[in-house]
C-alpha positions, 0 to 999 in steps of 0.5 A: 172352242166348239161346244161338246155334246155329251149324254146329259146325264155326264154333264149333270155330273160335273157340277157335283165335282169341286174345283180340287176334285175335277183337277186331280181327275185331269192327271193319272192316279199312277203309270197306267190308271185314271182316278176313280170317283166314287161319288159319281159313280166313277172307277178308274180306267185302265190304259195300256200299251199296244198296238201289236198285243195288250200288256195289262198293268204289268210287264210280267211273264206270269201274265203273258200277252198275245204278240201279233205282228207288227204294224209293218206287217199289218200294214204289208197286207194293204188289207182293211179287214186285217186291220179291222181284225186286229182291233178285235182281237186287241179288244178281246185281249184287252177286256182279258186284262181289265184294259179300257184303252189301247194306246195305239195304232201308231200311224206317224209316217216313214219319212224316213228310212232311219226312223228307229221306231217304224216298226211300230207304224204303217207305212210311208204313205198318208192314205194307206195309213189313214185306211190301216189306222182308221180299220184298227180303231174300228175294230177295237171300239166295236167291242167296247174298247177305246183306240189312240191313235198316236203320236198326234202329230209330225212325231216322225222319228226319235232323235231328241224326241222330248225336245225336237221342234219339227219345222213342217209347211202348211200342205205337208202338214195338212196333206201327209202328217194330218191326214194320216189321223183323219179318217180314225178321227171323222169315221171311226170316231177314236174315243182318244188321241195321244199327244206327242212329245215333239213341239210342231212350229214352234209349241209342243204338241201339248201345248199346240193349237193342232189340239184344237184345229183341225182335230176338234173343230174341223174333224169333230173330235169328241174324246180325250187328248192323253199326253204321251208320258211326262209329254205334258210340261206346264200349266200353259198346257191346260190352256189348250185342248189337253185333256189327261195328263199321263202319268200319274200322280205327280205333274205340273198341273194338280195344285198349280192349276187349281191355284191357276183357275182360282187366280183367274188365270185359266177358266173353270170352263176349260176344266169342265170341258177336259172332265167332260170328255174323261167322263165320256170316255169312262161312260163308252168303256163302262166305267161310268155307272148307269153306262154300260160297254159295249159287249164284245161281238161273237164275231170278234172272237176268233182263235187269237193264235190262228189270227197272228198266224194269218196275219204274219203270212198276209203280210210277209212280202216275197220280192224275189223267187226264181221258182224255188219257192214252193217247196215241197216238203217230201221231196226235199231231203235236207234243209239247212237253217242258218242265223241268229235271228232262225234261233232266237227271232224277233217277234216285235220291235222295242220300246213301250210296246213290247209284250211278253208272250207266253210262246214264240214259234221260231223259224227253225221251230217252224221248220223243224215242224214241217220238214221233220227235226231229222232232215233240219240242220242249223248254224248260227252264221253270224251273231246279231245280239247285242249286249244280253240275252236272258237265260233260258227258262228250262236251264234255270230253276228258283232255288227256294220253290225247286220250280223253273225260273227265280226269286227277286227280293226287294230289301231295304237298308237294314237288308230286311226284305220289303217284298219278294216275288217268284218269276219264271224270265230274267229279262224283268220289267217293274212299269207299274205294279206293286213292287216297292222299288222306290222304297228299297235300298237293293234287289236281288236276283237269285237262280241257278243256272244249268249250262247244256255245254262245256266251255266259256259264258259271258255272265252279265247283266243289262240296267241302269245303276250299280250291280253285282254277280255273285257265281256260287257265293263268289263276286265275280264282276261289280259295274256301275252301268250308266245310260247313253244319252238323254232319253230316259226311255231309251236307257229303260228300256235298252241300257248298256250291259255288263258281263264277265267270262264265267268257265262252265261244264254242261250238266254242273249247276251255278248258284246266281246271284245278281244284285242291284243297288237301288237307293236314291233313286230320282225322277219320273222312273224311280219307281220303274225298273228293268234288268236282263240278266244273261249271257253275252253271244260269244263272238270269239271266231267269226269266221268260223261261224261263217264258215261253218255255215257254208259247209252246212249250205253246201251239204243241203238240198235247200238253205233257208237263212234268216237275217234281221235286227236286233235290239239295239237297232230297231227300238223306241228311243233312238233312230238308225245310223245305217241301214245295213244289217248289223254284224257279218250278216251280209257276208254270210249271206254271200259265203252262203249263196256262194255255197248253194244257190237254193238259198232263200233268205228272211228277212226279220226286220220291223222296216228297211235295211240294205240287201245287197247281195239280193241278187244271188240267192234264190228267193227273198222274203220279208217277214217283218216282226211277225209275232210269236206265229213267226216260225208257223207263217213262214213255213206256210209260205215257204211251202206254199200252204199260204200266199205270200200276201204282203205288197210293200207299205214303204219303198226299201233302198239299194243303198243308203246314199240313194235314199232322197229324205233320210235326216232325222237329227235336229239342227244346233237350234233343236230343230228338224226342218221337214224341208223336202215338203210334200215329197217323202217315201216313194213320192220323193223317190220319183222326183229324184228319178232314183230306182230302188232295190223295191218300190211301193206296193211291189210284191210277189205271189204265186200265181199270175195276174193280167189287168184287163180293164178299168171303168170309171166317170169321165167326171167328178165334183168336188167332195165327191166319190168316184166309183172305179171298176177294175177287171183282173185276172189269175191267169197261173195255176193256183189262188192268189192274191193280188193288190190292186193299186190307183194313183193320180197324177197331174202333170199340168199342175199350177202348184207343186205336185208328186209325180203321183200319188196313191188314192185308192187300192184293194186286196182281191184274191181269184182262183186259178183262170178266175176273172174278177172286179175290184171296186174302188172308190176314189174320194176326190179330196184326195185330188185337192191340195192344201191353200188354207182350205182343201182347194180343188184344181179343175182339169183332168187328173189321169189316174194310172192302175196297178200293183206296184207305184211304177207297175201300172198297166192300166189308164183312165181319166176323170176331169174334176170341175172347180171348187174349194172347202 
């Protein structure tokens, strides 16, 4: 191990620790907090989920938190600076919330398609990613904020995610999955990085030597390895560069590894190091007396609501437009909007990085805004939910203060009330906080509920556990609810649900109450706990629905419809079984393009699914999780206020069976072989000679572009930079963007290579006849492959200039001389 070099006056705090002291400071005082010290000068640290908003210590709707776009659409931009910014705008938000660390960016690869959590991730390729994560991580520390990236490392997909051993050659390892953390690593210099709950080749991340080489011995990492949560398993961890066990405060390490140390068993030495590092990290966020954070720069801190809302339309992707789009909202008279998803959008995939914003701007929201509330009809078309919806803020009203929402009282075995709180949301998480669950033997939920229509609802609730629903002192439906599958964060955070059908009259009041059962409760969550208390989407009569929507398509000047994802879909915890989209989604865009052939379709999905009827509507535009700006940014696009400035980050299949690198199940044994190598996302499309329904970097704007030009060295050295030049221009009518793109290719290889790979791209915008120059640079590592050690194949290497990885106009050639590191 390397020695760490660190301020001396932090080393000379760690001889005043005992043994028993520095220990406890290498395990959590609880979910979200390190141990405080006061003796030298210590407090605690504040950790929290990101990375497409900051939660804070507690998941509650009375402390809202902004919702930027997911990382997909961060990523869609292909532009550093909006990353940058989103680290900024992390970091504002994160002092807002008295949070030292963000637990993000998340930059695992999309190696496949089916990963359920890519919503959260970049891209399917290495360098984009690393550019992305490394600009995040930047923009985050500037203001005195540590960054994670995570989840540190080849933690591709979710399927048996605690238990999965993930197979990986050396070149993948190194080339792809390393990669992808290096740069946040080398240049920005992460102050931490999460390890993962996989095991790489045999040992978990944990308990891997990747902990040590590459990322402290070779990259010069400096800061705190913490644990994904419960990843940490035994006292063999402690042995290996794992620093901060998360959470707090039971582990396997505490007691044990003191009795370890003193038994000789694991160096002392080893613990200084890990306290070292803890103490480091506490002096750069502040948390260290005699040390102060870095003060947030004024620059940094913009209109976080305008950001989400430029950043949603940087990375919304147009990959179709037969010249419908823009629309011109005076001379359009009607426009139908039609989907689940234009209603009740999703702004960010599930799981842990779910926040809860104080506002969502929706499409139809977004649209009734711009072309005025009179002219916009909507239909539903097809259901998307799955399971229940929460209740709607302004229809339910706490029975004890009179005001929006509802009273939660936590009651022991006697039925005398523990604890008791006033929320304005049904859809509840305890994750941290005061709230005595473990403590309690029952928690009930009590509001009344004032339905806007006549009819019939489907009551219920989604948790884990027994409950029960009272409709005006009435039991009307008891259910022990019990979670699917082994992932505890799955069955947190997206259980099963139960419900009954409940007759209502629109303007009638329901007194609510809903119980749940909560004694006896065991493991790492017995002190967490989350409930949806709701309806059910009634889809009684799907035809109707569809039908329904047509006539409406018919009848309007221009349809805008939105289909999407839902929860149970695109979510931490489990990976996709398909691609397609989820209910009658694919039908209803038929019957309706059918209906009107001005039908412009969203896409409301954290990464891909199957299009197949791309090829009747008019325009196609994919919008990702946009965050709670959704509605404004879309509008903006679809009105040509805003470019649409996205280029895809990974490559979108026509069908399923096409896709090249799709299985994300572990074998009989626990294992997952990445077996395909080097060769994932559009690098295996290639070698399968396959053509997709859209391929990498591809995107549409409004404008017109030529590639004129490009300049460059004939000849490079190894551990070089080589300058490139690219001389383009807007040759259309209006200002735009562009994304200029440059992969390499070596078909004369001596080692297997892709038949091309990215190295260098750049966002550049032009006014309309406007001629411009991208600079480029091109690190020649990026040419080397992996053979214990970054060797270097001399000869030519031809580097082909585009916008997309198979549109690419432009040719130069740079010969590269002989060498290795």
């Amino acid at each position: 191990m390397e020695t760490l070099i660190v301020d001396q006056r932090i080393e000379a705090l760690v001889p005043q620790l005992t043994l028993e002291e520095k220990v406890q400071l290498l395990t959590g005082r609880d979910f979200w907090t390190t141990w405080p010290m006061e003796k030298i000068g210590l407090r605690r640290m504040v950790v929290s989920d990101g990375p497409s908003g900051v939660r804070g210590e507690v998941w509650d709707e009375r402390q809202p938190s902004m919702n930027f776009p997911s990382a997909t659409a961060i990523s869609s931009s292909w532009d550093p600076a909006i990353a940058d910014r989103l680290g900024a705008a992390s970091a504002v938000e994160a002092r807002r919330k008295g949070v030292d660390v963000v637990l993000g960016p998340t930059i695992n690869l999309h190696r496949s398609p089916l990963g359920g959590r890519h919503f959260e991730a970049f891209s399917e390729d290495p360098v984009l990613t690393a550019e992305l994560a490394a600009a995040y991580v930047s923009g985050a520390q500037r203001n005195g904020v540590g960054a994670t990236p995570k989840h540190y490392v080849a933690n591709d997909s979710e399927t048996d995610r605690f238990t999965v051993d993930v197979k990986v050659g050396d070149r993948p390892l190194r080339e792809l999955y390393l990669l992808a953390f290096e740069k946040a690593i080398v240049e920005s210099k992460a102050w931490a990085v999460m390890s993962a709950y996989n095991s790489i080749n045999g040992a978990t991340a944990t308990e891997n030597e990747l902990l040590e080489t590459p990322l402290n011995s070779e990259w010069g990492f400096d800061g705190v390895v913490i644990s994904d949560w419960t990843a940490v398993r035994s006292i063999n961890s402690a042995r290996h560069s794992q620093d901060l066990v998360m959470p707090g405060p039971e582990g396997p390490w505490g007691e044990a590894l003191v009795a370890a140390v003193k038994a000789g068993e694991v160096e002392e030495a080893s613990i200084d190091r890990k306290v070292l590092r803890i103490l480091q990290l506490a002096a750069r966020v502040g948390a260290l007396e005699g040390f102060d954070a870095v003060g947030l720069q004024e620059a940094d801190r913009e209109d976080p609501i305008a950001f989400a809302r430029e950043a949603s339309a940087a990375g919304t992707v147009m990959v179709k437009n037969d010249g419908v789009l823009p629309l011109d909202p005076a001379a359009v008279k009607t426009v139908a909007v039609i989907g689940h998803n234009a209603r009740y959008a999703r702004t960010q995939g599930g799981g842990s990085a779910t926040v809860v914003p104080e506002k969502i701007v929706t499409p139809l929201e977004g649209v009734r805004d711009v072309f005025g509330a009179d002219k916009v009809t909507y239909s539903v078309g097809a259901v998307v939910q799955e399971g229940i919806s929460e209740l709607p803020l302004e229809q339910i009203t706490n029975p004890v203060t009179g005001a929006p929402g509802l009273r939660v009282r936590f009651v022991d075995a006697n039925g005398e009330e523990l604890f008791a709180e006033d929320r304005r949301a049904t859809a509840l998480v305890w994750f941290g906080g005061d709230a005595p669950i473990i403590a309690s033997s029952m928690v009930q939920f009590e509001t009344v509920y004032t339905p806007e229509e006549t009819g019939s609802i489907r009551l219920g609730f989604s948790t884990a556990g027994n409950g029960r629903i009272f409709v005006n002192g009435e039991l009307r439906h008891e259910a022990n609810i019990v979670p699917e599958g082994t992932d505890l964060g799955a069955a947190f955070l997206a259980p099963p649900s139960a419900s009954v059908n409940v007759p209502v009259a629109a303007g009638v009041p329901l007194r609510l109450r809903v119980e749940l059962d909560t004694a006896d409760r065991t493991g790492s969550l017995a002190n967490a706990l989350s409930i949806t208390i709701g309806t059910e989407a009634d889809d009684s009569n799907p035809e109707a629905l569809i039908t329904e929507a047509a006539e409406a398509a018919r009848a309007a000047d221009v349809v805008v419809v939105v289909v999407g994802t839902n929860s149970r879909v695109e979510s931490e915890g489990y990976d996709r079984t398909t691609l397609e989209l989820p209910g009658l989604q694919d039908r209803l865009v038929h019957a309706v393009a059918a209906a009107n052939p001005r039908t412009v379709v969203i896409v409301n999905s954290g990464s891909p699914v199957l299009l197949p009827w791309r090829s009747e509507v008019a325009a196609t535009l994919i919008g990702y999780f946009g965050g709670q700006e959704f509605g404004h940014a879309l509008t903006d696009i679809l009105t040509g206020a805003t470019e649409p400035g996205g280029r895809l980050p990974t490559t979108w299949p026509a069908t399923q069976e096409d896709v090249p690198v799709i299985n994300v199940t572990p074998d009989a044994d626990g294992k997952l072989t990445y077996d395909e190598g080097i060769h994932i996302g559009y690098r295996a499309w290639l070698k399968a000679g396959t053509t997709p329904a859209y391929e990498f970097g591809y995107g549409l704007g409004y404008t017109d572009w030529t590639l004129d030009a490009v300049e460059g060295p004939a000849n490079a050295a190894p551990d070089a930079v080589v300058p490139l030049s690219v001389r383009l221009t807007n040759t259309g009518k209006r200002a735009g963007k562009n994304v200029v793109q440059v992969y390499a290719e070596k078909p004369d290889s001596s080692v297997d290579r892709p038949v091309r790979w990215l190295v260098a791209s750049i966002p550049v915008w032009a006014e309309p006849g406007e001629t411009v120059t991208a600079d480029l640079e091109l690190p020649t590592r990026l040419l080397a492959y992996w053979d214990n050690g970054w060797t270097y194949e001399p000869g030519e290497y031809t580097l082909r200039i585009g916008t997309s990885v198979t549109d690419l106009p432009l040719t130069t050639r740079v010969g590269l001389g002989q060498g290795d590191r």
